[in-house]
N, C-alpha and C positions, 0 to 999 in steps of 0.2 A: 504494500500500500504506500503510496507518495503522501509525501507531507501536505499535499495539496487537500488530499482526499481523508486525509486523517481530521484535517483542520473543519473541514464542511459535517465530517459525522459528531467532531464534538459540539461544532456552532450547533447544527441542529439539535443534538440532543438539550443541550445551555436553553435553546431558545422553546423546546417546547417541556422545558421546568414548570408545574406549578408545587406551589409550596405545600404544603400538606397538611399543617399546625396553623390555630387559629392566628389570626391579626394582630398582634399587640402582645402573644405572648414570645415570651424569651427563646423558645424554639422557633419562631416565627422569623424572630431578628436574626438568630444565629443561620437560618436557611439562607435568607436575604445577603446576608452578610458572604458566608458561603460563595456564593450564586455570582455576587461582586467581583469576588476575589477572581472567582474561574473565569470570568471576563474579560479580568484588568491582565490574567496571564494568555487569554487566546489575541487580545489586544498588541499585549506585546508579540508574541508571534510574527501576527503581521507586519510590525516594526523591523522584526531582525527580516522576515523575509525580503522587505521591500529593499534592505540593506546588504544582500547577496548573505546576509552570517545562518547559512542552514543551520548549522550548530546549535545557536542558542532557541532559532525558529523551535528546532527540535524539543528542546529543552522545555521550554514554555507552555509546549503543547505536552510534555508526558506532564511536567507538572502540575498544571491543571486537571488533565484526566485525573490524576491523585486525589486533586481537590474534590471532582465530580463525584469519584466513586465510592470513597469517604462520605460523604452527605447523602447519598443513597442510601448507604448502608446505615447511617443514623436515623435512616426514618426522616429525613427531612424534603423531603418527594421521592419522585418515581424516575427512572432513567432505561431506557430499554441498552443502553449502551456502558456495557459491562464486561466485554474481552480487553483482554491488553496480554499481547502476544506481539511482543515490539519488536522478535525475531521476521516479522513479516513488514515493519517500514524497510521503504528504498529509499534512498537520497539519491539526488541527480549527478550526472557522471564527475561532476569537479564540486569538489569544499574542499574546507581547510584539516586535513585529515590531523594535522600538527594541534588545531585548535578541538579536535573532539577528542585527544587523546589526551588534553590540558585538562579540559574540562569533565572529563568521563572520572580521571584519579581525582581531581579537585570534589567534584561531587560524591563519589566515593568513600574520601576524608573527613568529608564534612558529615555523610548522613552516617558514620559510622559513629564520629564523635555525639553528634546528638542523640543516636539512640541510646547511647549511654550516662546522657545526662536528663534523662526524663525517668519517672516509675508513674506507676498507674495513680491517677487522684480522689477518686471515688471512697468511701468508708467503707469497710466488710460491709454486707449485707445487702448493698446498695445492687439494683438491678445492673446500673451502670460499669461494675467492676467488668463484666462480661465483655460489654462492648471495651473498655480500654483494653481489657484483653486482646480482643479480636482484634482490634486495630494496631496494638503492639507489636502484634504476631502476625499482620497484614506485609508490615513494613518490614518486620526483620526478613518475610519471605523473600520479597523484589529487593531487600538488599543483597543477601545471599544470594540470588538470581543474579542481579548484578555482576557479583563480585566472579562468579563464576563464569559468567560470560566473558570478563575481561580479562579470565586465565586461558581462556579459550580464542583472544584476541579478536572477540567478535564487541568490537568497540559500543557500533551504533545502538544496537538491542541493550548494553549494559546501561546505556545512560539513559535508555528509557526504562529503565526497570527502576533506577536508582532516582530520576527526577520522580516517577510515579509513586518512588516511597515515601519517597521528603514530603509529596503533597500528600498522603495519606497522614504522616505524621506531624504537620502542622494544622491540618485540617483537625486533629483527635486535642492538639495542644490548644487551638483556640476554642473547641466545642468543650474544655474543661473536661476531659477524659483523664490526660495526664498532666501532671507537672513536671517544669524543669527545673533540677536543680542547679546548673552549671552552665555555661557555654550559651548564653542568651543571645550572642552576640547571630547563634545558628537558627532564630526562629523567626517568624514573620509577626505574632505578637507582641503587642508592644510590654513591656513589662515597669 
């Protein structure tokens, strides 16, 4: 699948979101909120596209998916669009292969160190420890995915595994799943 085509299935999906939680309540905002964010990264997309950087184009688009798939899975709407098999994007015949192999370990670094500065934030007993569970163990899968693609020297599929962790795992840090203890500097919440 081209990046072109990747871009158009998650616009659509994005675009036909409705929220699923009343109006005015705090799951309402946080779907919204969500919803934003996955915007403001298919946004950028378009920016690096329009600027020849496939790379980061790339990037923006797993990251986001993270975000969409994440909010799905919280119950915060419906999304028919739920594969990520990023063994199957093509990039067009020239990029910067120097710059996806910058960026594959850079990202790599980074989502390894922040899984290790978050735990689950929920209290026993709370329905929620589940989902910080599952979305814990979402992220550590597509890191590990990742990490082994890139022993495998199959660059492109690793940083879509590894951007689609980060936005599973910021998407569970801002929805208050987990907390970070360290390394703030790695999340997109403001603290």
């Amino acid at each position: 699948m081209f990046l072109s085509k990747y871009y158009s299935i998650l616009m659509e999906s994005v675009n036909s979101i409705t929220l699923l939680n009343v109006r005015g309540s705090p799951y309402h905002a946080l779907g919204t909120e969500i919803c934003e964010m996955i915007s403001s990264y298919l946004q950028d997309s378009v920016y690096f596209q329009k600027n020849g950087d496939i790379v980061n184009q790339y990037a923006s688009l797993g990251y986001a998916h993270g975000w969409l798939s994440a909010g799905a899975f919280l119950g915060l709407y419906d999304t028919s669009f739920r594969i990520h098999n990023f063994s199957d994007i093509e990039f067009p015949d020239h990029y910067d292969t120097a710059h996806l192999s910058e960026k594959t370990e850079r990202y790599h670094s980074m989502l390894e160190n922040a899984i290790v500065s978050v735990s689950g934030f929920p209290g026993r007993g709370s329905p929620l420890v589940l989902a910080a569970d599952t979305s814990l163990n979402e992220v550590r899968k597509s890191f590990i995915r990742g990490e082994e693609l890139m022993k495998d020297g199959m660059t492109i599929p690793a940083l879509g595994y590894l951007c689609y962790g980060y936005g599973w795992l910021d998407t569970s840090v801002r929805a208050g799943l987990l907390q970070v203890h360290h390394n703030f500097h790695l999340f997109t919440t403001e603290f």
